[in-house]
matplotlib code that plots the C-alpha trace (Angstrom):
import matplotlib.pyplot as plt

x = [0.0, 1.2, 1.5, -0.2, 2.4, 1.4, -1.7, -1.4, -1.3, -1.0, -2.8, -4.0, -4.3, -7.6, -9.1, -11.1, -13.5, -14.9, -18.0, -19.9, -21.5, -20.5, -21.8, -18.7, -18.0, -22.3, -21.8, -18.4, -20.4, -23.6, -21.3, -19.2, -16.2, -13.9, -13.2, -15.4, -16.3, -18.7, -20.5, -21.0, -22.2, -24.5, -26.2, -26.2, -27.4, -30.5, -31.3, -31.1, -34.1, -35.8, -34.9, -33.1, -32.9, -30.6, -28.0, -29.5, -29.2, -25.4, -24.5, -26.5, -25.0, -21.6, -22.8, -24.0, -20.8, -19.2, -21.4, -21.5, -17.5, -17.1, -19.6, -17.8, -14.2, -15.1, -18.1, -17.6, -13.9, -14.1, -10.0, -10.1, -12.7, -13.4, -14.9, -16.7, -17.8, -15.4, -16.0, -13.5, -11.6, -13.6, -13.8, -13.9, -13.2, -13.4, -9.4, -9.6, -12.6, -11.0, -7.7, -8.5, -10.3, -7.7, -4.8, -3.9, -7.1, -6.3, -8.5, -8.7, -10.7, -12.2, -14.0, -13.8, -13.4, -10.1, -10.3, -10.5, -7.4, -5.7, -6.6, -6.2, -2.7, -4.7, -6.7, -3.5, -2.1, -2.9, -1.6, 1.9, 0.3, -2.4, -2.4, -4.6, -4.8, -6.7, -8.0, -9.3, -11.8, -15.6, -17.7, -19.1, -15.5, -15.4, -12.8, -10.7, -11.7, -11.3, -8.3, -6.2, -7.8, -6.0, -3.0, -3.7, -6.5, -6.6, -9.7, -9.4, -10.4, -13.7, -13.7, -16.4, -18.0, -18.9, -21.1, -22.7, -24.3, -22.9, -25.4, -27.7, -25.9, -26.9, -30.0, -30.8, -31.6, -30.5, -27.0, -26.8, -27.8, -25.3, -22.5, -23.4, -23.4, -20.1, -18.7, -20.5, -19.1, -15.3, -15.4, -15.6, -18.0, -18.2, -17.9, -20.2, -22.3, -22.9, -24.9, -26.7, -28.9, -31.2, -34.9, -38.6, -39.6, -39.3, -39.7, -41.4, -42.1, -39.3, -36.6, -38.4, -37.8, -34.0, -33.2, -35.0, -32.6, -29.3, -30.1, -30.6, -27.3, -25.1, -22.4, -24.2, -27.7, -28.7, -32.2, -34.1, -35.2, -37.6, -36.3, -38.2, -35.6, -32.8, -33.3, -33.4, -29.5, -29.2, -31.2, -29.0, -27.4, -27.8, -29.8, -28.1, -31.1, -32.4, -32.7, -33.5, -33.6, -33.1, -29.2, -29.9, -31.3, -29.3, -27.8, -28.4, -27.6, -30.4, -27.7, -26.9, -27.6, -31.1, -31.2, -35.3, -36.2, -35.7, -33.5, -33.9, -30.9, -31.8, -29.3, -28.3, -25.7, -25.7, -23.4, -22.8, -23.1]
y = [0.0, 3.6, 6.2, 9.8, 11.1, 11.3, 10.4, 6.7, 4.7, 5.8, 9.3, 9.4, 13.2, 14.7, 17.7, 20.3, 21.8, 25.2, 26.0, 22.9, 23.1, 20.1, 18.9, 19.2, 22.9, 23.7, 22.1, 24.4, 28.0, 27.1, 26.5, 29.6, 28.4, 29.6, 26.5, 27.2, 28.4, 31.1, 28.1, 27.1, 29.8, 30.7, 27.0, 26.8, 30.7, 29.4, 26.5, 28.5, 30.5, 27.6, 26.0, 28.5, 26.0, 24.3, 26.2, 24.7, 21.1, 21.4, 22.9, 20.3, 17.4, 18.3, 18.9, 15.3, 13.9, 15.7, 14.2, 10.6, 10.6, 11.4, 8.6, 6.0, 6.8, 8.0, 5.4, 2.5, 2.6, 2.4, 3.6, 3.2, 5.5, 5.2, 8.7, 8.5, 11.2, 13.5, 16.6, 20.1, 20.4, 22.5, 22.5, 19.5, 16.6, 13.5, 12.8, 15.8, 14.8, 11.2, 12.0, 15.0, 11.9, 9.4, 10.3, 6.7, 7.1, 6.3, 7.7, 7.6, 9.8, 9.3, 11.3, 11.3, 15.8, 16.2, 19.8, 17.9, 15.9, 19.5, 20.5, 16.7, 17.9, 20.0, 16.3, 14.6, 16.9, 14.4, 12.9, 11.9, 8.7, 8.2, 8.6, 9.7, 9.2, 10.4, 8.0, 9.7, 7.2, 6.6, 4.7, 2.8, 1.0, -0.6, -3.3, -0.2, 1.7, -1.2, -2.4, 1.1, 1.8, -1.6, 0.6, 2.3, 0.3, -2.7, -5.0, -7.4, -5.0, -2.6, 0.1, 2.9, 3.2, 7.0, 8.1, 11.2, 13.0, 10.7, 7.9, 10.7, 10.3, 6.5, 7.3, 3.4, 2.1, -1.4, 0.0, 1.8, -1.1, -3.2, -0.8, -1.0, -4.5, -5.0, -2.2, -3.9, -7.2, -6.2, -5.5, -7.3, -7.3, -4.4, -2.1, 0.9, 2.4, 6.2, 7.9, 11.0, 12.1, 14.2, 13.7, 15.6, 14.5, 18.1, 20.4, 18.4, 20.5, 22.8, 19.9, 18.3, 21.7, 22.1, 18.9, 19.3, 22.6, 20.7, 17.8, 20.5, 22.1, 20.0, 17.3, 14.6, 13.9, 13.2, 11.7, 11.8, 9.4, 8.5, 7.7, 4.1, 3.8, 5.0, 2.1, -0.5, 0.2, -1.2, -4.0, -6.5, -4.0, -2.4, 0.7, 2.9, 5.9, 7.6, 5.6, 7.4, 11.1, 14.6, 15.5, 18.3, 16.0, 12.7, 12.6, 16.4, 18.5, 20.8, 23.6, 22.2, 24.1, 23.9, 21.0, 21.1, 21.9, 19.2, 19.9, 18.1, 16.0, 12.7, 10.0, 7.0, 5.1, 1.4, -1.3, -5.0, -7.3]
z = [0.0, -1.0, 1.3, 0.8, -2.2, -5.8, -7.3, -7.9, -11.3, -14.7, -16.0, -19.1, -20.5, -20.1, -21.2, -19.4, -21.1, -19.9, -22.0, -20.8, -16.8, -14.5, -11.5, -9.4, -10.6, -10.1, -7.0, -5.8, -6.9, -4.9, -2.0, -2.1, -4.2, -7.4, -9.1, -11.6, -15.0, -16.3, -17.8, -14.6, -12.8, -15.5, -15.1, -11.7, -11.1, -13.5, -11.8, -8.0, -10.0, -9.8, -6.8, -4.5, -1.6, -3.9, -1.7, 1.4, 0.2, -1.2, 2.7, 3.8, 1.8, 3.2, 6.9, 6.5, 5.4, 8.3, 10.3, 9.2, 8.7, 12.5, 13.2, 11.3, 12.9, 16.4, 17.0, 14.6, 14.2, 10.9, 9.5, 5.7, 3.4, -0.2, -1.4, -4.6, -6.3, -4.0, -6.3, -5.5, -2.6, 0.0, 4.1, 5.8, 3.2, 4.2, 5.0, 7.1, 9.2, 9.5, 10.4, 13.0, 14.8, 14.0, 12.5, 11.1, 8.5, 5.1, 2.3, -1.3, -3.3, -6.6, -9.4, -13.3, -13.4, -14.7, -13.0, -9.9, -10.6, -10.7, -7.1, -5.9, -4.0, -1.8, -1.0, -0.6, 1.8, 5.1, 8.4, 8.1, 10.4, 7.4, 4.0, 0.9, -2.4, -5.4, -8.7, -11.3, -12.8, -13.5, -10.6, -13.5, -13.6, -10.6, -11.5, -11.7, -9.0, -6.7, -8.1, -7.6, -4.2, -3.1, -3.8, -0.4, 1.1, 3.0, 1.6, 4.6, 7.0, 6.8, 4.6, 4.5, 0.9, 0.3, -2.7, -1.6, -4.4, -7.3, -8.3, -9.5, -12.4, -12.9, -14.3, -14.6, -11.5, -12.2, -13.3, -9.9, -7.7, -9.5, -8.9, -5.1, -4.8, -6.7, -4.1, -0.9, -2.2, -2.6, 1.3, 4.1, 6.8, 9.3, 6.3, 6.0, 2.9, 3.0, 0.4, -0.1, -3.3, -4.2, -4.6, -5.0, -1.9, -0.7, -3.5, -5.7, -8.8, -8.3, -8.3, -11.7, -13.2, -11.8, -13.4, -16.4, -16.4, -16.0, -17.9, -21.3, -20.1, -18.0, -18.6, -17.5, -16.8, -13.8, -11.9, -8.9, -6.4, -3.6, -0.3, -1.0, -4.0, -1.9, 0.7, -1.5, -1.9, 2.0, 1.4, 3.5, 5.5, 9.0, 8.3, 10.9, 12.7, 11.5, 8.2, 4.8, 6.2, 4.8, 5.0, 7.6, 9.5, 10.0, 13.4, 13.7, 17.0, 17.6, 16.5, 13.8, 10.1, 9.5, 11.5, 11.6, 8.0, 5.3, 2.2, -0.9, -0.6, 1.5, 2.8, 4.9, 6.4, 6.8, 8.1, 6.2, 8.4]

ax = plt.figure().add_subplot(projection="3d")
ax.plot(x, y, z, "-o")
ax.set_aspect("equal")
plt.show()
């Protein structure tokens, strides 16, 4: 296993293309960032039109991981993440929020924007105790997603599987499930699934009209889901409480942000037994 240096494995070259809106870039602007493109801004102020609680649900969505990653090193133990999805560097990534509980963590990210892959020093900048890594690769490939996390990962012991805000771009629900249970399968028990997506179960016809936005303009379409779809993903897991809940509101101190009003990104954590 490596330790947090390089990215790991062989790059190919990738192009960056700054006249088309993606999700991670949309995603960085609603939160406050500037790794991001006019095309960007110009989508994502369009869709906030729409749905201006959009804001709410991307703070949200990272409160939540926040949340959960402290959970799964303080409470379960857990020492070994798998990010998916990761999107820009911002406050509190996931190595960070591992490692200031345990420094030992390791964590490798992963996520197919090639502007990502430019800011992934600032992700590998971790614990000299720990280490972290970054893959740029599509969660569709698991085979290599698995294999080059083995790089810095130790599949005999558990390993928490993060995919907040990623299989919204599965649009077929079969292909997402099956991407899950190659993921769950890889790992051994005492592992932990994490995911967070959005859904209309909150703003129903505003959210129908932001993703019709993004699906005419963005990179990648994307879908929504029910909270009764996003359980059937734990199906043979512990469903940890709250269960399928609103990202403000997993696990949520009563000071937390927003930590009474639902957003329209939902979530769950569970545990294979």
């Amino acid at each position: 296993m490596s330790e947090s240096t390089p990215t790991s494995g062989p790059q190919q070259p990738t192009k960056i293309d700054p006249t088309v809106a993606h999700s991670a870039r949309v995603w960085n602007h609603w939160l406050g960032g500037k790794d991001n493109f006019a095309a960007d801004r110009q989508v994502g102020d369009q869709i906030l039109k729409v749905m201006p609680a959009l804001v709410d649900s991307a703070r949200a969505d990272r409160a939540f991981l926040g949340r959960a990653v402290r959970h799964l090193t303080a409470e379960a133990g857990l020492r070994q993440f798998l990010d998916i999805g990761t999107g820009l560097p911002t406050a509190s990534n996931t190595h960070e929020v591992a490692q200031s509980v345990a420094p030992e963590c390791r964590v490798v990210y992963v996520d197919n924007d090639p502007i990502v892959l430019t800011h992934a020093r600032a992700l590998l900048v971790g614990t000299p105790e720990g280490a972290t890594d970054y893959i740029e690769a599509d969660i569709r490939d698991t085979t290599t997603v698995l294999d080059r996390a083995r790089e810095t990962l130790d599949f005999t012991e558990p390993v928490a599987l993060m995919l907040l805000g990623v299989l919204n771009f599965i649009p077929d629900d079969a292909e997402a499930a099956a991407i899950i249970r190659r993921l769950l399968d890889a790992v051994p028990s005492g592992s932990h699934l994490a995911v967070a997506h959005p859904t209309a179960e909150v703003h129903a016809e505003a959210m129908h009209e932001a993703v019709r936005q993004w699906n005419a303009a963005g990179s990648a379409p994307m879908v929504l889901r029910s909270p009764t779809q996003i359980s059937r993903w734990f199906d043979g897991l512990d469903l940890l409480e709250p269960g399928v809940v609103s990202c403000s509101q997993w696990r949520a101190e009563p000071d937390d942000f927003d930590a009474q009003e639902q957003v329209s990104q939902f979530c769950a954590v569970g545990r294979k037994p």
